[in-house]
Structures are given as C-alpha cells and as structure tokens.
N, C-alpha and C positions, 0 to 999 in steps of 0.2 A: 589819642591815636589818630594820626593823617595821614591821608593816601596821597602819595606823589602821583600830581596828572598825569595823562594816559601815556606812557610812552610804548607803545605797541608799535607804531611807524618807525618809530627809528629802531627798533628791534627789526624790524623787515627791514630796513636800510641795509643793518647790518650782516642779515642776511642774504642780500642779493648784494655784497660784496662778497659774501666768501664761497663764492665761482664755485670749483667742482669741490668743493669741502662738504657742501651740503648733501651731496649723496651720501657720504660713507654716517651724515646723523645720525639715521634710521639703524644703523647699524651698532649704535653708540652701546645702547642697553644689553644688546647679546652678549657687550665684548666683558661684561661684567661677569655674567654668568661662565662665558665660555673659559672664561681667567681662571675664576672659581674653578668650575671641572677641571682645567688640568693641573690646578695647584696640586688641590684633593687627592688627584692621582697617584700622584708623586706619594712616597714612603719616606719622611726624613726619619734621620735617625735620631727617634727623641731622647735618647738618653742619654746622647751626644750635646744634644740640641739644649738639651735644660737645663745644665749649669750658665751654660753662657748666656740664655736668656734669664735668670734669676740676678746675672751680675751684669749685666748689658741692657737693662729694660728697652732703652729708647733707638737700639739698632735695630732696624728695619732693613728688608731688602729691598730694588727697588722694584715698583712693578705697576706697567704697563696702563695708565689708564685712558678710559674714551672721553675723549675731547667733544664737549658739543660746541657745535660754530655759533649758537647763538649767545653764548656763553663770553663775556670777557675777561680776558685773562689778568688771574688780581694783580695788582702791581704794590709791592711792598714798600713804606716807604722807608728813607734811609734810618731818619731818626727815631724810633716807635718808641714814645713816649714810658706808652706803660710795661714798658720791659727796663724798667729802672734798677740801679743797685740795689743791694742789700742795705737796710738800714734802719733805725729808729727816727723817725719822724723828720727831722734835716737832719739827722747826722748822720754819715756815711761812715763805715769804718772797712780799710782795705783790707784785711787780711778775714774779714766777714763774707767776702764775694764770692769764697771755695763754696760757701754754703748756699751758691743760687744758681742751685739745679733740682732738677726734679725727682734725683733719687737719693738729698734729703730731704727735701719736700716730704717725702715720702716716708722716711726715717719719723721724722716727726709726726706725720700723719698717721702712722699705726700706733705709735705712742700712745694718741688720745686715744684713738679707738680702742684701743687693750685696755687702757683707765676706764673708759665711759664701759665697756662689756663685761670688767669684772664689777663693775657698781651692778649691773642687771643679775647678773649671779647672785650675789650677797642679797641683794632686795628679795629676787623670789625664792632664795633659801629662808629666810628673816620673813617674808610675809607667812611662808609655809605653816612656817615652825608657830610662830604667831598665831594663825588664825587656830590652830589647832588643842592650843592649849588656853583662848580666852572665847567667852562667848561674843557673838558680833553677830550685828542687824545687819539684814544683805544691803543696807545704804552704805556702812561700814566697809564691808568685802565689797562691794562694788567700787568705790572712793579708793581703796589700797589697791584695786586691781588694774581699773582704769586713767587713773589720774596722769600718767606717762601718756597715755594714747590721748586723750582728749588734747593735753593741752599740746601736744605738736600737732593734732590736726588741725587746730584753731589759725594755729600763724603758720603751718606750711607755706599755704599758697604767696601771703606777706614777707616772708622772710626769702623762700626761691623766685619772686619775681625785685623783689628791689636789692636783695643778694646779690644775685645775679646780675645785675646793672652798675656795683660796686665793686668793690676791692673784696673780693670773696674772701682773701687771706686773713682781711680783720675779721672779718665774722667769723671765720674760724676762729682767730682768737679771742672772741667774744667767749665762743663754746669753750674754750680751755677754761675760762674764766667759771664757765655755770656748772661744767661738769663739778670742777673740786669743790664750787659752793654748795651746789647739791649733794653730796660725798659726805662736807661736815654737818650738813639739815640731815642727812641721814644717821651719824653716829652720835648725835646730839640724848636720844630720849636713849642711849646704853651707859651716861655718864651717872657716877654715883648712883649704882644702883644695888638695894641691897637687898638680903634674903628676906623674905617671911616666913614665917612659921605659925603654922594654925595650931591654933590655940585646943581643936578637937580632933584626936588620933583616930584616926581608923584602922580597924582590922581587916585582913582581906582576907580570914578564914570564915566558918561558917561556925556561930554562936548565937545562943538566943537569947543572952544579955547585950548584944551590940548598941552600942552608944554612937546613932547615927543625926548628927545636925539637920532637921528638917529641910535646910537651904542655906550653904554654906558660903558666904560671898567674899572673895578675897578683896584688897583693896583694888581702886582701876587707878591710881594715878598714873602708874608706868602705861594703862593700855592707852586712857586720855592725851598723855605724852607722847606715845610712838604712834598713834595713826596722826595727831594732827603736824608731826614734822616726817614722817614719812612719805603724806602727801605733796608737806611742800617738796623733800627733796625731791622727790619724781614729776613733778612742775620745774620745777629747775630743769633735772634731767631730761623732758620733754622739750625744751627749750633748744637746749644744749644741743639737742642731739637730730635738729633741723637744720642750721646751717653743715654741722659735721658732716652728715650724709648726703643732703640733696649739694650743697654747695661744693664740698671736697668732692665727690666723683665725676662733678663737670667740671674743675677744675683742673683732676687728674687728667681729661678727655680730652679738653681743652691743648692739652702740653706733654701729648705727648700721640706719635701717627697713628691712623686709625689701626692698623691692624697688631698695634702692641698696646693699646688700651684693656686689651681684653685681661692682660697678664696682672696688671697695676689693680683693675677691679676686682680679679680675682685673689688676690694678696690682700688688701685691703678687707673682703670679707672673710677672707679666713680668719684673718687679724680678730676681728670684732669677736667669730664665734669662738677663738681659743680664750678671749678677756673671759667672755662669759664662764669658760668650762672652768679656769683659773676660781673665777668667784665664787661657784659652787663649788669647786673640790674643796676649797679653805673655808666656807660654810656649812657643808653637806656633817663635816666631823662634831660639828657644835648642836648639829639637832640632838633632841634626847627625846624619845617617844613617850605621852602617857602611859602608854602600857608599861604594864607591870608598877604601875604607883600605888603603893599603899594611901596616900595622903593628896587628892587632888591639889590642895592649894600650894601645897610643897611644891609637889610638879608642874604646877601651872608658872612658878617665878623661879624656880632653882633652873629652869633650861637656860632662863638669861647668862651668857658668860661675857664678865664682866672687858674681857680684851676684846670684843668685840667691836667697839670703837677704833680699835687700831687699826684693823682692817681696812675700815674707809676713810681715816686719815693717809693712811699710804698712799690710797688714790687719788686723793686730793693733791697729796704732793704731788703725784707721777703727772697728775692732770697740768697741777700749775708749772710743769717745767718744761711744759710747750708753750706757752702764754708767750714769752718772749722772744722765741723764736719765730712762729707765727707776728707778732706784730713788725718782726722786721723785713720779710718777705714781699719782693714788690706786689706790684699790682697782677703781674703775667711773670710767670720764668723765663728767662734766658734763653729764647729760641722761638719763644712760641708762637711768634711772627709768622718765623717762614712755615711752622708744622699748618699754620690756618691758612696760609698760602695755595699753600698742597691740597688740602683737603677741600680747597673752594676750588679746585680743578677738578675735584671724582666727583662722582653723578651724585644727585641727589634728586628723590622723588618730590618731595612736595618744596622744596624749595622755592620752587619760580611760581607757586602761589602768594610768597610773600615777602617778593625780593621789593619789593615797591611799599612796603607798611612799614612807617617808624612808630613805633612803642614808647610815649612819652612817662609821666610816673604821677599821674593821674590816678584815682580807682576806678576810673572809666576806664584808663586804657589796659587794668592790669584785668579788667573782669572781660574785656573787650579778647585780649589776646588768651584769656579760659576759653573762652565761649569759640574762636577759631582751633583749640586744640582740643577740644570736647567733641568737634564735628570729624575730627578725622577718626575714621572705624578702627584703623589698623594700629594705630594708639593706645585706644580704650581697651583693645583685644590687648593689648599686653599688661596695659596696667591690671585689667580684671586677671588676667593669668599670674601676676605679680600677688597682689591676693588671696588667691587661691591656692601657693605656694605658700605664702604665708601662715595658713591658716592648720598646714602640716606640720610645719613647728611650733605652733602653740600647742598646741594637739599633743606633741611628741612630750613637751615639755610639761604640760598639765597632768596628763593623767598618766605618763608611761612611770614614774615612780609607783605608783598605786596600784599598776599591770605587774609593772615586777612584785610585788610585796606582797600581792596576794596572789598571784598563777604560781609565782616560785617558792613559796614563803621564805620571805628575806625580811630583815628586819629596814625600817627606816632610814634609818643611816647607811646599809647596805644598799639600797634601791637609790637611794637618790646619787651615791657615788657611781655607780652602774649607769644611769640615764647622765650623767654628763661625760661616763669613758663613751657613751655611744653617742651622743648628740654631738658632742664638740669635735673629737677628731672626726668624724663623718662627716655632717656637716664642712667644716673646714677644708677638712679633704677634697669632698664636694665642688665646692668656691675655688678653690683653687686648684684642680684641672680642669674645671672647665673654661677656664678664664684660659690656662696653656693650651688646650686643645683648640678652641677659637682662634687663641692666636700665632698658632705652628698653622694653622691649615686656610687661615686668611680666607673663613668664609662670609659670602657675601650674607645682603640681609632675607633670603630667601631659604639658604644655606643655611643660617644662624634658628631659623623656625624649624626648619626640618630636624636639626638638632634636639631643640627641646620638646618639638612630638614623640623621639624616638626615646631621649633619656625618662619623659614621663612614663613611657609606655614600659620599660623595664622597670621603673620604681614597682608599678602598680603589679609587675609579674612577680617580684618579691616579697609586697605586703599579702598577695595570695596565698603566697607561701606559709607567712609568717602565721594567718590562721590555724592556720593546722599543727602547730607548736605550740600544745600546752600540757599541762600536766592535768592530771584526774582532780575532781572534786575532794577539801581537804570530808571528811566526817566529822563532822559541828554537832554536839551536843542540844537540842530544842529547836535548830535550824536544819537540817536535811538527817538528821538522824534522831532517835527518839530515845527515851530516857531508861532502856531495861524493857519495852514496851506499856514504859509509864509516859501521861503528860501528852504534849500536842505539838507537832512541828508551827514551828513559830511563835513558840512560848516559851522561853527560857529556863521558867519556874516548874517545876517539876513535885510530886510526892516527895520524893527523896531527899529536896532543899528545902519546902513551902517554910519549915521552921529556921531556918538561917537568915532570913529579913537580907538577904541581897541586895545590891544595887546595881543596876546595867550603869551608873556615869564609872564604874572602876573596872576597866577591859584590862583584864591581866592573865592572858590565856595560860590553860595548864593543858598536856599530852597528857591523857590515862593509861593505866598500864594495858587498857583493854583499846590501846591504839586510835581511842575518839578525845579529841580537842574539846575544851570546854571554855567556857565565854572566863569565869574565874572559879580560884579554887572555893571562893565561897557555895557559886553552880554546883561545882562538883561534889559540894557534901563533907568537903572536908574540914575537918578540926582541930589535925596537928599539922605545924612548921616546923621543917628546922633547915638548916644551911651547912650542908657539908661541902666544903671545897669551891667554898664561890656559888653554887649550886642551891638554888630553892627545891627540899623536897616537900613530899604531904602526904598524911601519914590520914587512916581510918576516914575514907572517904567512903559516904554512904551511897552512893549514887553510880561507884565502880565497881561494879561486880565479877567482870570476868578477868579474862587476861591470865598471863605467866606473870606471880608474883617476884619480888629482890628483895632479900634485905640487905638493909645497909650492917655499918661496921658495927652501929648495936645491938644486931639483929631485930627492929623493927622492917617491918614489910611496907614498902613504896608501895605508894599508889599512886602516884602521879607526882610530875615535875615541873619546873617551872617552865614555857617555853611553847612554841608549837608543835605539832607533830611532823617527823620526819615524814612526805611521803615515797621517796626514794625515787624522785624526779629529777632525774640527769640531760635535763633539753635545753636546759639555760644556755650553755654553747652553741646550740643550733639557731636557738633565737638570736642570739647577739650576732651571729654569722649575716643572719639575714635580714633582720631589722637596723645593722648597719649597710647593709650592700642597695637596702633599700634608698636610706639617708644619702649616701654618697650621690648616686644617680639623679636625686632630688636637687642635690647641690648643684648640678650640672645647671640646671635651669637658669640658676641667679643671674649670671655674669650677661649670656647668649639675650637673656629681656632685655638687659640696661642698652646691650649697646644696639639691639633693633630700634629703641625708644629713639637712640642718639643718632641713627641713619635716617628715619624718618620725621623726624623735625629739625628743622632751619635752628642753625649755629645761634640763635639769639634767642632762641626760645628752648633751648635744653636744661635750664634750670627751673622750669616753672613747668618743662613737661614733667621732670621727677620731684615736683613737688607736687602737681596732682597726682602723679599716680602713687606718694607717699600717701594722699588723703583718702582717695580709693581702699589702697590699702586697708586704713585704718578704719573708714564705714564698712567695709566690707568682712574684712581680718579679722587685723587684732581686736579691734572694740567687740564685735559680737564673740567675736572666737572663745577665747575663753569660758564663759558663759554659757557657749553651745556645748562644750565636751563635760562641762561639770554637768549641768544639766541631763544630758542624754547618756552620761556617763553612772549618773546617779539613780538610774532607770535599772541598774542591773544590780542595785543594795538589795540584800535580803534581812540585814537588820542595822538600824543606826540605834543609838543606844542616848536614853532620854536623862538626864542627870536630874538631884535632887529639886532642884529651880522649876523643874518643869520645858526648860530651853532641851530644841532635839538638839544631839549634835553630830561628831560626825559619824560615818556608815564603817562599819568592822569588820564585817561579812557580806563579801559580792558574788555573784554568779559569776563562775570563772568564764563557764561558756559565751552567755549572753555578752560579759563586757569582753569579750576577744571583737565578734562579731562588730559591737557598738563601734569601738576605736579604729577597729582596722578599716570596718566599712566607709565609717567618715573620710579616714586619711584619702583611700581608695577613691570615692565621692569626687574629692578636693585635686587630685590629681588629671581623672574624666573631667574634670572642668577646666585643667591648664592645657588638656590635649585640644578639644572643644575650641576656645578660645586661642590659640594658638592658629588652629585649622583656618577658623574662620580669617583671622586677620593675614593669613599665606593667601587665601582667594583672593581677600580684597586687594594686596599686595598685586599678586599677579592680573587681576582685571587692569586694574591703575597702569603697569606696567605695559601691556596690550596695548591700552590707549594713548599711550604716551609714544610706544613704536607706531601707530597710526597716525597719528598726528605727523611725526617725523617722515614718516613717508610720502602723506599725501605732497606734506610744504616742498622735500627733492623732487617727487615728479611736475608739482606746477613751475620749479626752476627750470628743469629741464626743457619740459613743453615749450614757455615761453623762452630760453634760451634758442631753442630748435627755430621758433617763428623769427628770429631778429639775425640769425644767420639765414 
C-alpha cells in the first residue's frame, strides 16, 4: 500500500480557481439532507409505483446533487475496457450480448441463491432430524453446526479483498461451481442405504417379564458417513457462499444508481430466504419423531428416506446451470461506466481520506486497508448491528420449532412446517420492502439509520407481545403433577409402575382419561394394546384412576390413548399474527445496513468492508449464536430422558413459562443492541458531518477575506 505525495497545494490551487463556487461548498452537505426531506414529503403512489419498479430496476429519476468545488469532475473514458462483451474466454458470440445487462445478471443471480438457500434448508432439516435420533459428542454437534461459519470466516476477508480487485463474475462462478459440489458431498452418505432391524423387540406396555437389552447399540457406519461428508459439504458450502454474497451485492451496487440498489438488494435477499423456506418445506415432511417408537434402533435408521439424495442432486443441477452463464459475463456490465461516473459526483463522507492510497495485493496491503476500515466507528456500528440481526434469526430458526411443539402441542413435523410458513415469507417479506421503501423514498445515509432505529423499535413492541401468547402448562404425570398422590414430582417412577421396569430412552406420550399426559404407557401402568382405526388404545392402566370412562366397539373401557393431551389452546393464530409482524419489521433492517456500509466507504474498498463485517458477523452471530439459544434454551428442561447406555439425551418436557421468557428475552436483547448500535454510529455520523460543514466554511470565508484584500 503507497501513499501518493502530498498533493494538498494543488488542491488549494484548485480551489482558489473556483472564484465564487466556494461559497455555496459549505453549503454542499445540507443540500443532501434538505433533498432528502422534501423527497420524504412527497406521497408517491406505491402501488402504482411497484410494478414498474419490479420490471424497470435500473430507472432512476434524476435528482439534484451538491457539487463540491474541490472535487474533480470524473471524466469517462471513451473505450472502458472492462465493460467488455459477453463471452467465453476469446470467443464472443452476437446473439449472447441481449444477455449483458444487469437484469439478467440478476436472473441468474437469484438462481444461485435459491440453489445455495434451499441446500441450508435440507442441512438444518437433515442435521435436526439426525442429531435426534443418534447419540453425539458435543465435538460432533459442534463440527455439524459450525463447520459453514468457520470455514467462510477463515477466507472472508481473502476472497472480498482480492475478489474484489478481480473479475468478481468468475468468482461467482467459482461459487456455482462449489455450491452443486457441496449439494452432491451432502447426498453422498443417503446412497444405498438400508433398513436395520434389531434383532431385540421391545414392548412399550407395562410387564414384568420385559426383555430389555442392557445397552443396545445399533450400527454407526451411516452416522460415521454422514457427519464426516456433511462437514465437508458445508465447507464447500462456506466456501461457496463468500464470493456469492459479499462479492455479488457489490457487484449488484456497483451497476446499478444509488438510489435503486436498495430494490436489487432487497430481491436478492428475499431470494436466498424463500431457497431456504423451499429446503425445509421439502425436508420438514421426511422428519419422523422418536416418539411413539416401540423399537429405538428401528427409529433411529427407518427415519432415513432413501429419495433423499434427490433433493440435493436437484440443487446441484439448478446450481451448475449458472456456471456458464456467469463465466461469460464481463468484467463490469454494460453501463457501469457512467453509473460510477455519477456517483463520484454525490457527496461522499470519508472518501477524501483515501483518495490519495493505492491498495496493491500484498498481505500488508490487504491487513493495512482492515486496519483503516476497523478505525472508522460508524462502520463497526453497523457491522456489529448486522450481527446482532443476525443472531435473531438463528434464534428464530433454532429453538422456535421446539416453542411451537411444546407451548402448542404440535407434533414435529407440524412445528417445523410452521416455523418456515413464519420464517421465510416474513423474513423475505421483510428484505424485500425494505429494500422498495429505501428506494421509492431516496433516503439519505442518516435517513437510512433512522429507518432501522424505528423498524427495530416496533419489532421489539411485537416480541412484547408475543410473550403474553401462551397456552397453560400441559399436566405431566412425575413432572408438575403427582401420581394419585403417590410418588414425588420429578420422578417418573411411581408405586403404581415400580413393577413395569420402564425405560425413560422410549418417550411415547399417552393422554389418560383422567386428562394427565404420561411420559409412556408403560408410566401409565398399562398392560393392554390394541389399535382401533389407526388409533393406539390402552386398556387396565394401574396408575389412572379417575376420569369419565369409554368403551370401545368391544366394550372394553379406554383408559388412555396414544398421543398428547388436548389442552384446548386456540392462541396459535395470535402468535403466528405477531411473531410474524415481528419478523417482517426485522427484515426491514437488512437492506437500510448494506447500503449505509456502501455510503460510508470509498468505491474501492466495498467488498472487503462486507467481508469484515460478514466475519464480525460470524464472531459475534452465527458462531456463538446457536450455542447460546441451545444452551439458555435448555435452562428451562424439566426432564431429558437418560437411555439404556447411560448417554443423556434430548429434553421432552420444558417450562412453557420460563422458555417464553428465555427466547423472547434474547431476541428482544438482540434487537436493543441494533437500536444501540445504530444510535451510536447516527452521532458519529453526524459529529463527522458538522466537521466537515466547518471545514467548508472556514476555507469560503478565508476566500473571501483574502478576495476582499486584493480588490
């Protein structure tokens, strides 16, 4: 990295040439803001407005901006190299060149990104389902959960600074290239894979001849197989998924005016969170819960379904049928000359700290030009706000299946298809008006803060809400309710059972007719099965003693059914109402960061500001994120259940109260800390700004002065 000699003098040269120009400088900064307010003012008619912007992206109106004199105006030149044809390497083909502009750029761009967001789907449906039915050492769960985030933090900053200095378009199609080889590392360990069958039956009544396996171990080769190619694929997919984002949305920025970037970003991320909702709806059907298995080992390999490889072969194609496209896309699209033309006319804050640094491709110069975007505050405030966002959707994504399935009782597959109707279109929703709202209303980057203090501050009036939306505690047999006044809360075991040799690793809830839920019907005492109509009943259960008895068609008297108990909780609508209204608002945030990042850093360094603050992200985020909601999530278990081995595993029954409190409070947490951060980097903003109209005034009035002395 070299600094070009001092050119300060001829900067005042140029200055005391441009006679009465320099008065109206000082004046430069208001005209930004003043613009701003009477845009704002103005009512367009959005619904008018949004077709034509959804098929127009890159119309723009024109609008007024302040010229500083000491500023020279870019001059373009005729030939600009890197706005080359369409093509493969030297070959050019004519009837190729329809396809070099930026809205299919664009086209292809969300391509990938729906490929690479339904792979995130399928994996955290596939690690779910996984981690639940085999036992794993937290090196295990730890390696499956973070292997994505580690390894794009490693080469963030390496791939957005020398990216960024390249033909970003190949590295994109690099990423086409890692997404689909990641896609088939991941369908790799669902090939030939077949059932087993244990060899020792179990009964899930209550008998005291029970023929129970000391410690019953199924085979591991499938689990050996899928963590160590699930890892790779998600190293791939970390890979993959650093040029796509940090390099494709400077790219996008790059090529197309400022104030219609917001639209293109907000598309873009909607893109990604529908891939995702896409991967889980088509995964979420193939979960099949422990519960209610008679035969752990059975349950633990019969969930594998064997089309499950198809799935991410599809992606791999959809992935590799950007690959080609992307390699023929020049270096710049078709325009993007004059759009950087333009935009090195509007004001820029910190720009003229580093119009005089060339950035050579050194690791000196690439830690040299960290170490200058590390010192700017109003930077760091957004990346750490970017994080702090982030850490709402892991949050959402981690434990809100487990929120619904125990506040609502909803089965598994029920919950997890419900957390991606809420996640994905909200989310999506989200991303994509706030990206139209930014850019119908062309606001500045003080404008764009204000924004996302306001949108944080109604998320968090919503999650307020959403506390107070739960249903009653279910009555749990050994856990909040006691056995007939036999036995001890937090003992399972009871008089009534001691003779049925139970096991807590076989969770297969039954409802009593006496309206108390029971961990299984072996707990409950009972000794007959049968299955009428689909239907598990159970018959002369020692341990249910009250209730309004049924009989069934052979007049035998129910005593309990398979299943949990109704509690005649009808709030589930009110939460989905407001746990998305909350998500949407949330969304608002994404678009209004990217492009303050992109107003306050110089055109040459925008791909390695959003690759730090992709690595922030990830130290701060995702890497602990997950972690933290299991953890303080698992604070609010009242029983996890210990299998034959001796391995605990996972929690059955949680405090509805307490995990409301837990999740909401953190999201809540995570949000006061985007407001926070936000606030702070609006002051820093505006002190900078103050100094900068200081500056400007002092240098017009010593024009003038010394103009005054020489007449």
């Amino acid at each position: 990295m070299q600094r070009v000699p001092n050119l300060r003098p001829v900067a005042l040269k140029e200055e005391e040439k441009s006679g009465p120009q320099l008065s109206q400088t000082a004046k430069a900064l208001e005209a930004e803001e003043e613009e701003t307010t009477k845009t704002s003012s103005k009512k367009p008619p959005y619904l008018a407005m949004f077709p034509d912007a959804m098929i127009k992206f890159t119309r723009v109106s024109k609008v007024k901006t302040a010229k500083l004199s000491v500023l020279k105006k870019p001059q373009l030149a005729a030939d600009d190299t890197s706005e080359g044809p369409c093509g493969l390497v030297c070959i050019t083909i004519a009837w190729c060149q329809r396809f070099n502009s930026i809205r299919w750029f664009m086209a292809f761009y969300c391509a990938l990104l729906l490929s690479q967001g339904i792979v995130f789907g399928l994996t955290d449906v596939s690690n779910n389902d996984f981690e639940q039915h085999h036992i794993l050492t937290t090196t295990e769960k730890l390696a499956l959960t973070l292997s994505y985030d580690i390894s794009s933090c490693l080469l963030a900053l390496f791939i957005a600074y020398y990216g960024g200095n390249g033909s970003r378009t190949k590295w994109i199609a690099l990423s086409s290239f890692l997404v689909g080889f990641g896609s088939l590392l991941l369908a790799f360990p669902y090939f030939g894979v077949k059932k087993y069958e244990s060899e020792v039956k179990t009964e899930d009544i209550c008998s005291m001849a029970k023929s129970l396996h000391p410690c019953l171990k199924s085979k591991s080769s499938f689990k050996t197989k899928y963590i160590s190619f699930f890892i790779l694929g998600q190293i791939a997919q970390g890979i993959a998924g650093m040029p796509l984002y940090i390099l494709g949305i400077t790219f996008l920025d790059d090529s197309v005016p400022t104030h219609s970037s917001g639209i293109y970003l907000g598309i873009a991320d909607a893109v990604a969170m529908v891939g995702y909702g896409l991967g889980f709806a088509v995964g979420a059907p193939q979960l099949k819960s422990s519960q209610n298995s008679t035969s752990p080992a059975e349950s633990a390999v019969n969930h594998v379904q064997e089309r499950k490889w198809l799935n991410f072969l599809f992606v791999s194609l959809l992935a590799w049928s950007t690959l080609l496209p992307f390699l023929c896309f020049p270096y710049s699209i078709a325009g993007t000359a004059k759009i950087k033309a333009r935009k090195q006319r509007e004001f820029r804050l910190f720009e003229s700290r580093l119009n005089y640094w060339k950035f050579g491709g050194s690791i000196k110069d690439l830690f040299g030009a960290v170490w200058i975007l590390l010192k700017n505050p109003v930077f760091m405030c957004q990346a750490l706000s970017k994080a702090s966002e982030s850490l709402i959707i892991i949050g959402a994504s981690e434990f809100l299946p487990i929120y619904l399935e125990t506040q609502f009782i909803l089965t598994p597959t029920m919950a997890a298809m419900l957390t991606g109707l809420i996640l994905v279109p909200a989310g999506a929703l989200g991303q994509l008006l706030g990206g139209i709202i930014v850019c119908q209303l062309k606001m500045s980057c003080k404008a764009l803060m204000r924004f996302v203090i306001v949108s944080s501050t109604v998320s968090i009036i919503f999650i307020g809400i959403v506390i107070f939306v739960h249903c009653d505690p279910v009555r749990f047999a050994g856990i909040n309710e006691n056995y007939n006044g036999t036995g001890q809360l937090g003992n399972l075991t009871a008089p009534c059972n001691s003779q049925c040799e139970c096991s807590t690793s076989l969770y297969s809830s039954v409802c009593g007719r006496d309206n108390i839920e029971y961990f299984s019907p072996c707990f409950a005492g009972c000794i007959i099965s049968k299955t009428i109509k689909n239907q598990k009943k159970y018959y002369k259960c020692s341990c249910i003693k009250e209730g309004l008895t049924t009989a069934d068609v052979d007049g035998d008297f129910i005593d309990a059914v398979l299943g949990k108990c109704d509690m005649n909780c009808y709030k589930l609508p009110l939460f989905f109402a407001f746990i998305f209204s909350a998500i949407v608002f949330t969304g608002f945030c994404g678009v209004p960061i990217n492009l303050i990042i992109f107003r306050i850093v110089p055109d040459k360094l925008h791909s390695l500001a959003v690759g730090i603050t992709y690595v922030v992200m990830r130290l701060f985020g995702t890497i602990p994120g997950p972690s933290l909601f299991k953890i303080t999530g698992e604070t609010s278990c009242t029983f996890r259940d210990i299998d034959r081995c001796g391995h605990t595993g996972r929690c059955w029954v949680y405090n509805k109260t307490k995990m409301a409190f837990i999740l909401l409070g953190i999201c809540s947490l995570c949000k006061v800390s985007t407001i926070c951060f936000t606030a702070i980097g609006f002051y820093k903003y505006s002190n900078f700004v103050k100094e900068k109209k200081d500056i400007l005034r002092d240098i017009s009035t010593e024009y003038k002065i010394k103009k005054r002395e020489k007449d």
